[in-house]
C-alpha positions in Angstrom: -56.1 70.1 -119.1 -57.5 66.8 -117.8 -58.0 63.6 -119.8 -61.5 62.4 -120.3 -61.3 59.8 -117.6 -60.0 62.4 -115.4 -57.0 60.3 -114.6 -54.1 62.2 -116.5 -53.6 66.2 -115.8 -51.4 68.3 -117.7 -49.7 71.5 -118.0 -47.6 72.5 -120.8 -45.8 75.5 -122.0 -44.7 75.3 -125.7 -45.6 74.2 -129.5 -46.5 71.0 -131.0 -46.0 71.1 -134.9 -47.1 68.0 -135.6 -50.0 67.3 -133.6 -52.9 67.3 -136.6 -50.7 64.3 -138.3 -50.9 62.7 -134.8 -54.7 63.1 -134.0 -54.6 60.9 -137.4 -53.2 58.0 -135.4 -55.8 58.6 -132.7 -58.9 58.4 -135.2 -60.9 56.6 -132.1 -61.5 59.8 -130.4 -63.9 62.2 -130.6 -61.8 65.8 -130.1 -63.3 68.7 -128.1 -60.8 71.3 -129.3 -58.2 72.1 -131.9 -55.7 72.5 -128.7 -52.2 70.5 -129.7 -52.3 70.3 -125.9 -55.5 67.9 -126.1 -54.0 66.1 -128.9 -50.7 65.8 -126.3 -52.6 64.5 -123.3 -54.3 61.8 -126.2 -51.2 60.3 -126.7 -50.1 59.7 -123.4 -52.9 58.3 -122.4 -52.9 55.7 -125.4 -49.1 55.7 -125.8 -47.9 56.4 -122.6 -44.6 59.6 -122.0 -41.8 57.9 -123.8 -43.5 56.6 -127.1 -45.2 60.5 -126.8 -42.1 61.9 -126.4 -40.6 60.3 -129.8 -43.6 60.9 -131.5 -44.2 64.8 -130.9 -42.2 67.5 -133.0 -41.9 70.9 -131.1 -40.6 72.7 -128.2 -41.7 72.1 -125.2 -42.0 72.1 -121.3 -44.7 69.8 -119.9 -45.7 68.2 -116.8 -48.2 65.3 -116.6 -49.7 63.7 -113.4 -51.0 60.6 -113.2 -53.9 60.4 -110.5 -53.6 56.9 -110.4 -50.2 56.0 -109.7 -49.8 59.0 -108.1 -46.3 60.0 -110.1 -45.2 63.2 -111.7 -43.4 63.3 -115.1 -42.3 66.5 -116.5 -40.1 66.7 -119.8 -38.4 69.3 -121.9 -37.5 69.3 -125.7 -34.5 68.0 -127.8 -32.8 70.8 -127.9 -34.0 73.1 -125.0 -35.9 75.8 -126.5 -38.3 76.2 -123.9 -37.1 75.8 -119.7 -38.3 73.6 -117.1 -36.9 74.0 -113.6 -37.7 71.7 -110.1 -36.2 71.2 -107.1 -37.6 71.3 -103.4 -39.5 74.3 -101.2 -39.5 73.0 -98.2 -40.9 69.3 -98.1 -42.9 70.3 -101.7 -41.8 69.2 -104.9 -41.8 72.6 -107.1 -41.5 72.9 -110.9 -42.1 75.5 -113.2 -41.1 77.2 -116.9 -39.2 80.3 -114.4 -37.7 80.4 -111.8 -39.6 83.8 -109.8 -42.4 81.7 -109.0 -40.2 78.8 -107.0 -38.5 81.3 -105.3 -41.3 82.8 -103.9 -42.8 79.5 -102.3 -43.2 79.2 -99.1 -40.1 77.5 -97.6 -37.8 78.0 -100.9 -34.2 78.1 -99.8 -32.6 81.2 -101.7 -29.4 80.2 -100.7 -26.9 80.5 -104.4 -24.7 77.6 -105.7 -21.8 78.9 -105.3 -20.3 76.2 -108.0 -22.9 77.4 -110.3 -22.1 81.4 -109.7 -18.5 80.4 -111.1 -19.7 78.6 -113.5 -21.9 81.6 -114.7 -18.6 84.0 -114.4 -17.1 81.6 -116.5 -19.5 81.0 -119.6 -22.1 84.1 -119.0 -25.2 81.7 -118.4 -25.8 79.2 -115.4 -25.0 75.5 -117.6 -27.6 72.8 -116.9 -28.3 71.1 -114.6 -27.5 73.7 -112.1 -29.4 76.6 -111.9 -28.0 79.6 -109.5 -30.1 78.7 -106.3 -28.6 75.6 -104.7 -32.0 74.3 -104.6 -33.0 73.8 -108.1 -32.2 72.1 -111.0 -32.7 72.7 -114.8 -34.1 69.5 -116.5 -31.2 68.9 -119.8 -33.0 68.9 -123.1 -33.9 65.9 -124.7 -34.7 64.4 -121.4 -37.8 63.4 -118.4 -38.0 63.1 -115.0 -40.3 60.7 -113.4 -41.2 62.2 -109.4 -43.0 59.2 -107.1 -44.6 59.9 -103.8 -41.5 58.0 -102.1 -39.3 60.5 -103.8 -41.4 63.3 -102.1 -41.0 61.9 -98.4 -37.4 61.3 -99.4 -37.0 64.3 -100.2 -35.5 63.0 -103.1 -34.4 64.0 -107.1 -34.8 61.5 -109.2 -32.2 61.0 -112.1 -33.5 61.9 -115.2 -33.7 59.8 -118.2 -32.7 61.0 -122.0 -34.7 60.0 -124.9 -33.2 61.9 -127.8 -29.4 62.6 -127.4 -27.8 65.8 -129.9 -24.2 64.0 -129.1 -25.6 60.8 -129.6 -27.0 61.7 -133.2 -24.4 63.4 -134.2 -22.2 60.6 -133.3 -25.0 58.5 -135.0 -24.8 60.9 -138.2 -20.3 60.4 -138.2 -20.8 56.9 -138.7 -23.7 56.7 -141.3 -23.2 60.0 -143.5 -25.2 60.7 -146.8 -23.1 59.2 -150.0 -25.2 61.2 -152.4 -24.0 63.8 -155.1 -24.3 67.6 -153.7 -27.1 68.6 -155.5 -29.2 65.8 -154.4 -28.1 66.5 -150.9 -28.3 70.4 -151.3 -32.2 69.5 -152.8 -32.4 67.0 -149.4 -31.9 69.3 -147.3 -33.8 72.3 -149.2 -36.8 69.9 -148.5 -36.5 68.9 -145.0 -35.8 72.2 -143.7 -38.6 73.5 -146.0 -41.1 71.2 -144.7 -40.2 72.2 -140.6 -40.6 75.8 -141.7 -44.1 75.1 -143.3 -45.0 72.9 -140.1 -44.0 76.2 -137.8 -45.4 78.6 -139.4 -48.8 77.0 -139.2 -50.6 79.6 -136.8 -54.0 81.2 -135.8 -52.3 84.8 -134.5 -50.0 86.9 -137.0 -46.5 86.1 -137.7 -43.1 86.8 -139.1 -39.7 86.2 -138.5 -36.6 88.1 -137.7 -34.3 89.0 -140.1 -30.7 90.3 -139.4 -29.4 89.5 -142.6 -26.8 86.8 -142.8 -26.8 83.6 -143.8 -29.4 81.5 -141.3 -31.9 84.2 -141.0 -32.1 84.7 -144.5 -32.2 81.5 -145.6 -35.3 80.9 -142.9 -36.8 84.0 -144.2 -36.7 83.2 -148.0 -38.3 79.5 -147.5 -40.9 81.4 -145.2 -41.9 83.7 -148.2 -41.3 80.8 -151.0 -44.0 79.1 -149.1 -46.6 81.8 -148.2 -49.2 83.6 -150.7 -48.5 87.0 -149.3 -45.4 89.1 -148.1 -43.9 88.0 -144.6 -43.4 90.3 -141.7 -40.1 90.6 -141.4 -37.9 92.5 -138.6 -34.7 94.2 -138.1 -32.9 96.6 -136.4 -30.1 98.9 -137.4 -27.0 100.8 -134.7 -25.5 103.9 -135.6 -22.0 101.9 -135.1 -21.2 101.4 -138.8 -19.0 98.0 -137.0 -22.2 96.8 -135.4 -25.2 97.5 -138.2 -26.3 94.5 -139.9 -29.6 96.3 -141.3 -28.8 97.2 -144.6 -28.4 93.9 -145.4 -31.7 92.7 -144.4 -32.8 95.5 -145.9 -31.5 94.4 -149.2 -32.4 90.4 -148.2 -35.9 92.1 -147.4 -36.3 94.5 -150.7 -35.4 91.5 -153.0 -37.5 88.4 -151.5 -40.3 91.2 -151.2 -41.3 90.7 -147.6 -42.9 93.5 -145.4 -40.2 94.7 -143.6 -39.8 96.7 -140.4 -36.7 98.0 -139.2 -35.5 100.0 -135.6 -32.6 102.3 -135.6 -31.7 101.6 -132.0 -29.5 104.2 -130.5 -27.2 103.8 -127.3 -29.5 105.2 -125.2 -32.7 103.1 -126.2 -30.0 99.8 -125.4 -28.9 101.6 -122.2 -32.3 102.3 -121.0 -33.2 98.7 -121.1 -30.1 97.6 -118.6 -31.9 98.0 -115.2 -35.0 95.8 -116.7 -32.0 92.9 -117.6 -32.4 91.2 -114.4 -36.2 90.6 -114.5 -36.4 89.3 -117.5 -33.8 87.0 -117.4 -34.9 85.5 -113.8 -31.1 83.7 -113.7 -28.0 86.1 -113.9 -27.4 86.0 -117.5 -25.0 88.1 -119.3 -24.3 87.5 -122.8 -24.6 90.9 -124.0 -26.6 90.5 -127.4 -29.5 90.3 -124.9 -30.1 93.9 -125.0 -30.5 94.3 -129.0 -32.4 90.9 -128.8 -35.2 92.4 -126.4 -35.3 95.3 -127.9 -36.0 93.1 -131.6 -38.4 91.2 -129.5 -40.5 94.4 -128.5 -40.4 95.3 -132.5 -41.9 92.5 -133.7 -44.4 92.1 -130.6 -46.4 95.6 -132.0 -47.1 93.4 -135.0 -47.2 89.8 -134.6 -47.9 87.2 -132.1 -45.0 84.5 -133.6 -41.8 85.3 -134.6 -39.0 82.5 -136.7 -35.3 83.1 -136.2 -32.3 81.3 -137.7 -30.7 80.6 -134.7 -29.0 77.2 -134.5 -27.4 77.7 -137.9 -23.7 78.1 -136.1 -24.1 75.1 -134.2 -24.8 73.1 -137.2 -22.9 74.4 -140.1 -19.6 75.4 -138.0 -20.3 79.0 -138.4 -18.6 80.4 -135.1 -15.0 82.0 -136.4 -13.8 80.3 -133.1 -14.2 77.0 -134.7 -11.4 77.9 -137.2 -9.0 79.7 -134.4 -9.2 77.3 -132.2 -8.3 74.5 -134.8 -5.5 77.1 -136.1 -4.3 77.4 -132.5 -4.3 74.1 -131.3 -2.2 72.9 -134.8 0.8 75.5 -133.4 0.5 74.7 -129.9 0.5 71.2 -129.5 3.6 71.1 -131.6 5.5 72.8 -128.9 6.4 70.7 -125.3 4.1 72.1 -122.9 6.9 72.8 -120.6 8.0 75.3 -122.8 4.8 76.9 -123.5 4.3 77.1 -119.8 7.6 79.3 -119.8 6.7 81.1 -122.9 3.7 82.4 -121.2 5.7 83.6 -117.7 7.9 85.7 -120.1 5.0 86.8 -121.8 3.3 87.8 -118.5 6.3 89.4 -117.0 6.1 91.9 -119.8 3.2 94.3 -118.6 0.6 95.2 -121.5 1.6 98.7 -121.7 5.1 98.2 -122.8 4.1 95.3 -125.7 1.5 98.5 -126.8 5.0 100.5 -127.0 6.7 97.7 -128.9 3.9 97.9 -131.1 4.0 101.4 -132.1 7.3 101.1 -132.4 6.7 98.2 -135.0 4.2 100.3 -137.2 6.2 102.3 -139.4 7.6 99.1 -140.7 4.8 96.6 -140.4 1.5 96.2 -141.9 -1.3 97.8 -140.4 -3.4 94.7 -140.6 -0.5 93.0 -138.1 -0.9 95.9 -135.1 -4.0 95.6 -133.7 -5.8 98.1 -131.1 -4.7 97.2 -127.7 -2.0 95.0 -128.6 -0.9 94.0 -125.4 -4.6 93.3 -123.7 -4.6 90.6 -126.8 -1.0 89.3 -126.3 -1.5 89.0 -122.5 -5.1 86.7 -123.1 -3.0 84.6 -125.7 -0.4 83.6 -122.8 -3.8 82.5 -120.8 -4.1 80.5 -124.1 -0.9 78.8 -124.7 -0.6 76.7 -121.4 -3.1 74.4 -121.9 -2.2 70.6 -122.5 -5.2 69.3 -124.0 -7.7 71.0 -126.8 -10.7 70.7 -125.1 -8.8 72.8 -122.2 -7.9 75.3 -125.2 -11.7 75.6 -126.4 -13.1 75.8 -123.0 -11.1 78.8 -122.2 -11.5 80.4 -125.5 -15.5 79.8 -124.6 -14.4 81.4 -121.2 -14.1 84.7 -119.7 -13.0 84.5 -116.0 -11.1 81.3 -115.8 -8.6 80.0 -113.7 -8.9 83.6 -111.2 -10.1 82.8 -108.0 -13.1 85.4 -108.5 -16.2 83.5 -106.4 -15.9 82.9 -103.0 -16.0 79.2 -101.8 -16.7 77.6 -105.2 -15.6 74.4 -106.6 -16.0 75.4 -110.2 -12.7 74.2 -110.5 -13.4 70.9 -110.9 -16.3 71.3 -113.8 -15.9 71.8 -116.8 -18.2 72.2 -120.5 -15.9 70.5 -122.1 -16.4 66.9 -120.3 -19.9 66.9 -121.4 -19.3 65.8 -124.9 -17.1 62.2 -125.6 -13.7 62.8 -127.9 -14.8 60.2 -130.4 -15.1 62.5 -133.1 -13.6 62.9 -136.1 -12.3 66.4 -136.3 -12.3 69.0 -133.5 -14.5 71.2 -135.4 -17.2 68.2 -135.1 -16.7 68.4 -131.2 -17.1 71.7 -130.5 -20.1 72.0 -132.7 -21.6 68.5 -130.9 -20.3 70.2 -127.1 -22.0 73.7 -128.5 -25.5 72.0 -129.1 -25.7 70.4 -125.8 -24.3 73.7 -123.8 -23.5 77.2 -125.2 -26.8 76.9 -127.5 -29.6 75.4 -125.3 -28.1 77.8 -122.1 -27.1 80.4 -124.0 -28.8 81.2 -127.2 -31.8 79.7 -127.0 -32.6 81.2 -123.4 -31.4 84.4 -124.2 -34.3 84.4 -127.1 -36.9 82.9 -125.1 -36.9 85.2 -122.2 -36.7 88.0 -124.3 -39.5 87.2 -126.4 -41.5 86.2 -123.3 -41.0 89.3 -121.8 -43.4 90.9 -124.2 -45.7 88.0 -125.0 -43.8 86.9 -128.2 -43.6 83.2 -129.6 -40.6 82.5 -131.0 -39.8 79.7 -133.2 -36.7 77.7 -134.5 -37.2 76.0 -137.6 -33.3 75.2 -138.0 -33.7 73.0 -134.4 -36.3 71.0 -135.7 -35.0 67.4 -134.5 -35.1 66.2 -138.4 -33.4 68.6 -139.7 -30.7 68.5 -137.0 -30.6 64.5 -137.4 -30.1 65.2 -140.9 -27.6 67.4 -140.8 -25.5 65.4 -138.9 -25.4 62.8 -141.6 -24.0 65.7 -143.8 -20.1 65.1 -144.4 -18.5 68.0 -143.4 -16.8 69.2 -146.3 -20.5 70.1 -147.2 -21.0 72.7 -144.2 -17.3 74.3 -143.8 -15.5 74.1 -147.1 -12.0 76.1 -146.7 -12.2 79.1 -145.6 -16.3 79.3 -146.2 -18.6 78.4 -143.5 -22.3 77.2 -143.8 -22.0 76.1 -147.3 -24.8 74.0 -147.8 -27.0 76.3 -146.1 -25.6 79.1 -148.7 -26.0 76.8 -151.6 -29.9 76.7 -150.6 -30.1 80.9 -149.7 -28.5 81.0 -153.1 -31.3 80.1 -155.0 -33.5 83.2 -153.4 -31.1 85.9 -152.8 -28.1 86.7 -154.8 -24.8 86.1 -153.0 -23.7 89.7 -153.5 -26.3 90.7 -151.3 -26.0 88.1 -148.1 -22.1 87.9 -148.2 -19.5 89.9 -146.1 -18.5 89.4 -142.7 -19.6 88.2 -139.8 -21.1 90.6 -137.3 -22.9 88.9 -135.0 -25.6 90.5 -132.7 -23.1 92.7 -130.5 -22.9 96.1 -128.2 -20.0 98.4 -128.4 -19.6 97.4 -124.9 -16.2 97.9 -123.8 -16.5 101.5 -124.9 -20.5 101.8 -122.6 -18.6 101.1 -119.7 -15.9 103.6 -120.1 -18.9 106.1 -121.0 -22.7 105.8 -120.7 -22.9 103.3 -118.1 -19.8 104.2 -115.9 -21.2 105.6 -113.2 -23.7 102.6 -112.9 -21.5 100.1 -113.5 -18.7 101.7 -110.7 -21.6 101.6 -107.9 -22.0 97.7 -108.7 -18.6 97.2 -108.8 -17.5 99.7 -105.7 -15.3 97.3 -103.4 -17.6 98.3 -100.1 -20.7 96.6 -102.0 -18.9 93.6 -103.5 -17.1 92.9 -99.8 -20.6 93.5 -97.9 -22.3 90.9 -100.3 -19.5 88.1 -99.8 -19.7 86.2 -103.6 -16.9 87.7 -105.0 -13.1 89.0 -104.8 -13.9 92.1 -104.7 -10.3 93.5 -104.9 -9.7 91.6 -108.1 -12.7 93.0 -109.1 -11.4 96.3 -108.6 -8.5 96.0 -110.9 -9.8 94.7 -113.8 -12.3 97.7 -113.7 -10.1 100.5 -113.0 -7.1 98.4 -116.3 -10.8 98.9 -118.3 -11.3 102.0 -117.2 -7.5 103.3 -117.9 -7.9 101.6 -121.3 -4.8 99.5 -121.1 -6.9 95.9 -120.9 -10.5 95.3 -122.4 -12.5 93.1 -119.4 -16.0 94.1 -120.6 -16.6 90.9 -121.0 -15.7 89.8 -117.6 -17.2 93.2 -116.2 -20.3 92.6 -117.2 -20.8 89.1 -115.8 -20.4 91.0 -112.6 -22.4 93.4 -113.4 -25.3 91.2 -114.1 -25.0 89.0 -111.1 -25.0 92.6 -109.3 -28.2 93.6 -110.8 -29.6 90.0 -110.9 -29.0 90.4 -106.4 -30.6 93.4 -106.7 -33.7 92.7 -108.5 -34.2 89.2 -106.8 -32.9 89.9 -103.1 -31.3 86.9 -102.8 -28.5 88.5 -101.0 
C-alpha cells in the first residue's frame, strides 16, 4: 500500500488488533478502507516507525520505504510470531516473510552457515539471527532494521535496533512485582488476558481455535466461548498410542464448555505420509518432531475456518516445561559435588557400555521397584554422564535443551563457541526465572512459534496467540512466582482462571505434550527411508557431516541398545531439507 502523498510504501504480513482504537488517534483522516494495513501506514506517516512500533498490538512482519530519504525499515513483532528474513543477492538488498523466494534471486549465494547447521543439530531449529544460508539473517523479535542507500553500495547490514525487549521486561517485572491479594491478581489477569482474546478474535472470515486439552489451550478456549454468543469451532486430534492421545480430554474440555468440536484420529501412516512434504513447508531445516501432528491439526481446521487461536506461550510463561523442575533438581545435586570428581564420575560411567548397566538393571528388578528400572536403562544412564560434567547451570540447561552437543558432527563449524544460553543475563532471581526469560527469546520464537506458523501457512491458515499478547506477557512478568509454579504444580494461576470454566477433574493429569512415537518410526515405518538419508556414501558425497558417527548412532538405534531419534532426525531433516532445496 502507498500513503496518500505517495511518499511511504508498505508491505506487511501479519495482524494488527488494535488498529480501530488507533484510527481514533488519527481522527484527521479520511480512511479509504477498513485495512489495519492503511491504519499502519497512517501512523508512520504522522508518528514516524518507533512511536508506531510501541503503539501497535499484533504480530507482524513489515517493510516500509520511504521515497524521500530513500531508506528501508523492516520490523518484526515482540515476540516473533511471524518471520522476516534479509541479507544480500548479489549487490541487491533482499527481504522477505520465507526464505524460497531469496534463494531464488538472481545472484543469491546458497552457500550454508556451517556455524548455523550445528547450531540446528544442536537445538532442532536455526536460532536467530542466523538463518542456514550464510547469506541471510533473521531479524530478532521485538526489533527494526533501518537499510540506507550507503548501506546498499557497502554492501552492508545494518545493526538492528530493539524496541521491546522479553528479557528486559521480565527483568523489569522481578523488580516491580504485583503486591496484591491472589484473587485480585487471579481476576487481573482473568481480565487482561480476556480482553487480548476478544481483541484477536475480532475477524471478517470464520474462526476457532485449537484445542488439545491441557491447561493453555483450554483456558484460551473457555474465554473464547465465555465471550462469544455462539459455540466456537474447536479442533483436535486423537493417536491410536494410548501414551500420545490427548483427545479425550478436549473432548471432555469441548463437551462441557459446549463448543463445536472437530476431532482427527490420525493414524501412523497419515503422520508418515506427511514426512517427504516436511522440507517445503518448513523452508529452513527444522526438526522438532511435533511438526507433523501440528500440520496435520492445521489442515483440520483449514476445511472450516480461516483463523485459528492456540495456547502456545503458556510454558514459557507459567514454567510449565517438566525440564524447568529437573534441571533445578539436577543442578542442586551436582554443584554440591567438586567438578573434578564429577568429571571422573562420568569416565567410569562411560567405560561401562549401556548394555551391561541394562544387565545390572534386570538384575536389580526382582528387588526394586518397578517405578526405579526404566526402559533402556543404560541409554538414560549414559546421557546423565553427558549431564554431570558441566561446571556452570546454564551449561547444564543448554545441554538438557540439546541433542547433539559436544560431538564433532558438522564439518568445519564453529558452533563451539555459541551458545543459547549467553543470550539471556544471570540477574535473575531463581533459575527457573532464567530459563523461562532465555526460552522466550530462543526455544519459543525459533521453535514453537515457527513451527506453528509454517504449518498453518502451508494451507492458508491464520493462527493467533492470545497468551503472547505483549500485555499479558508484561503482566505476567510482574507475577511473583509462587503464583505460576507452586510446589510440585505448574501454571497455577493460569489453572485458577481455567477453574472457573472447566472442572479440574477434567483438565488435570499429565503432561503429554504434542509428540510422535518416533524412536519406534525409525526402527519400523520409516526405516528404509531414513537408512537411504543416512547411508554413509550419501552423507560422505554431500560433505556437512560425520558421516561415520552418523552411522553408529543409527545402527545403536536400530539394535535398540541407545534411543538417538532425536538426534536422527535432525539429520534426517537437513537430508530432506538438501533434497528439496538443492542447496547441496
Amino acid at each position: 500500500m502507498i500513503s496518500a502523498d505517495c511518499r511511504y510504501h508498505i508491505v506487511f504480513n501479519g495482524e494488527i488488533y488494535n488498529h480501530l482504537h488507533l484510527r481514533s488517534s488519527l481522527t484527521t483522516l479520511t480512511w479509504r478502507s477498513h485495512s489495519d494495513t492503511e491504519t499502519l501506514l497512517a501512523c508512520i506517516v504522522q508518528w514516524g516507525i518507533e512511536r508506531t512500533l510501541h503503539e501497535i498490538t499484533g504480530m507482524f512482519a513489515l517493510a516500509v520505504f520511504d521515497a524521500t530519504t530513500r531508506k528501508l525499515i523492516l520490523a518484526r513483532d515482540r515476540l516473533g510470531e511471524k518471520p522476516l528474513y534479509y541479507g544480500y543477492a548479489g549487490s541487491t538488498f533482499v527481504f522477505a516473510s520465507e526464505l524460497k523466494p531469496l534463494s531464488h534471486a538472481p545472484r543469491f549465494d546458497v552457500a550454508l552457515d556451517r556455524t548455523a547447521l550445528a547450531a540446528y543439530m544442536r537445538h532442532s531449529y536455526v536460532p536467530a539471527p542466523r538463518s542456514i544460508y550464510a547469506a541471510t539473517r533473521k531479524l530478532r523479535p521485538g526489533t527494526w532494521l533501518e537499510v540506507t542507500p550507503t548501506d546498499v553500495e557497502s554492501h552492508t547490514l545494518p545493526q538492528p535496533r530493539a524496541y521491546w525487549s522479553a528479557v528486559d521486561v521480565a527483568l523489569a517485572g522481578g523488580h516491580d512485582p504485583i503486591q496484591a491479594p491472589e484473587q485480585q491478581v487471579i481476576a487481573r489477569f482473568e481480565s487482561v488476558l480476556a480482553t487480548a482474546i476478544k481483541g484477536q478474535m475480532l475477524s471478517d472470515v470464520p474462526l476457532g481455535a485449537f484445542l488439545s486439552g491441557g491447561i493453555d489451550s483450554s483456558t484460551v478456549v473457555a474465554l473464547m466461548q465465555a465471550h462469544s454468543s455462539r459455540p466456537v469451532r474447536t479442533f483436535s486430534i486423537g493417536f491410536e498410542e494410548p501414551e500420545f492421545d490427548e483427545s479425550g480430554r478436549a473432548r471432555a474440555v469441548a463437551r462441557h464448555l459446549g463448543t463445536d468440536h472437530t476431532e482427527l484420529r490420525v493414524h501412523a501412516n497419515d503422520a508418515l505420509a506427511l514426512v517427504p512434504r516436511i522440507p517445503h513447508i518448513y523452508d529452513e531445516p527444522f526438526a522438532d518432531s511435533s511438526q507433523l501432528p501440528t500440520v496435520l491439526v492445521a489442515q483440520l481446521a483449514r476445511r472450516y475456518v480461516t483463523v485459528a487461536l492456540s495456547g502456545d506461550g503458556g510454558d514459557e510463561l507459567f514454567g510449565g516445561y517438566n525440564r524447568y523442575a529437573q534441571a533445578e533438581r539436577a543442578w542442586s545435586m551436582l554443584s554440591r559435588a567438586p567438578a573434578v570428581l564429577r568429571s571422573l564420575g562420568a569416565n567410569v560411567i562411560r567405560a561401562i557400555p549401556p548394555r551391561t548397566w541394562d544387565a545390572l538393571a534386570s538384575m536389580l528388578r526382582p528387588v526394586t521397584p518397578v517405578r526405579y528400572i526404566t526402559k533402556q536403562p543404560g541409554d538414560r544412564i549414559h546421557k546423565a554422564a553427558d549431564l554431570i560434567t558441566c561446571r556452570e547451570f546454564g551449561e547444564l540447561y543448554e545441554r538438557f535443551m540439546s541433542h547433539w552437543w559436544s560431538e564433532p558432527l558438522v564439518i568445519g563449524s564453529t558452533a563451539g563457541n555459541e551458545q543459547l544460553a549467553r543470550k539471556a543475563p544471570p540477574s535473575f532471581s531463581t533459575h527457573t526465572q532464567w530459563m523461562m526469560a532465555l526460552d522466550a527469546i530462543t526455544y519459543l520464537p525459533d521453535d514453537i512459534l515457527a513451527k506453528v506458523d509454517r504449518a498453518a501457512m502451508s494451507v492458508s491458515l491464520e493462527t493467533r496467540v492470545p497468551l503472547l499478547d505483549h500485555h499479558v506477557f508484561e503482566l505476567v512478568w510482574r507475577i511473583p512466582m509462587n503464583m505460576k509454579v507452586r510446589g510440585s504444580e505448574t501454571k497455577w494461576l493460569l489453572r485458577q482462571v481455567l477453574y472457573r470454566y472447566v472442572p479440574e477433574t477434567l483438565v488435570n493429569g499429565p503432561k503429554k505434550g504434542f509428540a510422535v512415537p518416533l524412536a519406534a518410526w525409525l526402527r519400523g515405518p520409516l526405516r528404509d527411508w531414513a537408512g537411504d538419508l543416512l547411508s554413509r556414501p550419501r552423507l560422505q558425497r554431500r560433505g556437512y557431516l560425520n558421516a561415520s558417527l552418523v552411522e553408529r548412532r543409527w545402527h545403536e538405534h536400530l539394535r535398540g541398545t541407545r534411543n538417538w531419534h532425536y538426534q536422527l532426525w535432525n539429520v534426517l531433516m537437513f537430508e530432506a531439507w538438501l533434497d528439496e532445496h538443492r542447496a547441496a
